[in-house]
C-alpha positions in Angstrom: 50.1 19.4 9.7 52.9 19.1 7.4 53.4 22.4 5.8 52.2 24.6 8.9 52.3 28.0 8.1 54.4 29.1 11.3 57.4 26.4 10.4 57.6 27.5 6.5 60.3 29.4 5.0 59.2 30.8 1.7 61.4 31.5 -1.3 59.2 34.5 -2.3 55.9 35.6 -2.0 54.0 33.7 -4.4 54.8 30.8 -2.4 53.4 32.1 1.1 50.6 33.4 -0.8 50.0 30.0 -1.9 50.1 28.4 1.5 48.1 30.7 3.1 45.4 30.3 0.3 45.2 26.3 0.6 45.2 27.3 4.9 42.3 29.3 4.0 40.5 27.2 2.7 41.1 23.9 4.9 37.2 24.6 6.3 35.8 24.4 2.7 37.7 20.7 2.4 36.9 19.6 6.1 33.6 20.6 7.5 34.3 19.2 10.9 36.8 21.3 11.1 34.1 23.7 11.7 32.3 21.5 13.8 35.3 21.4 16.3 35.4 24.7 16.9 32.1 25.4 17.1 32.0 22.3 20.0 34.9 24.2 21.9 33.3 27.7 22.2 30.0 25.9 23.5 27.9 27.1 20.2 25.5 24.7 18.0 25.4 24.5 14.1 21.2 23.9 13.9 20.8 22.1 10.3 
């Protein structure tokens, strides 16, 4: 990722704030993102 949390150096906190919110809320935009880590800890998402 391009603006990983561990590699940013915010200005102030409304920007880390920020970042952390859009982090957050990477599983809400990529639902296999879920799916991957549900694969790697051997559980199954029944639908």
């Amino acid at each position: 990722m391009v603006s990983d949390i561990g590699n940013l150096a915010a200005v102030d906190l409304i920007q880390l704030t920020r970042s952390v919110e859009r982090k957050l809320m990477m599983p809400h935009y990529r639902p296999e993102f879920i799916d991957c880590c549900l694969t790697g800890t051997g559980l199954v998402l029944d639908a």
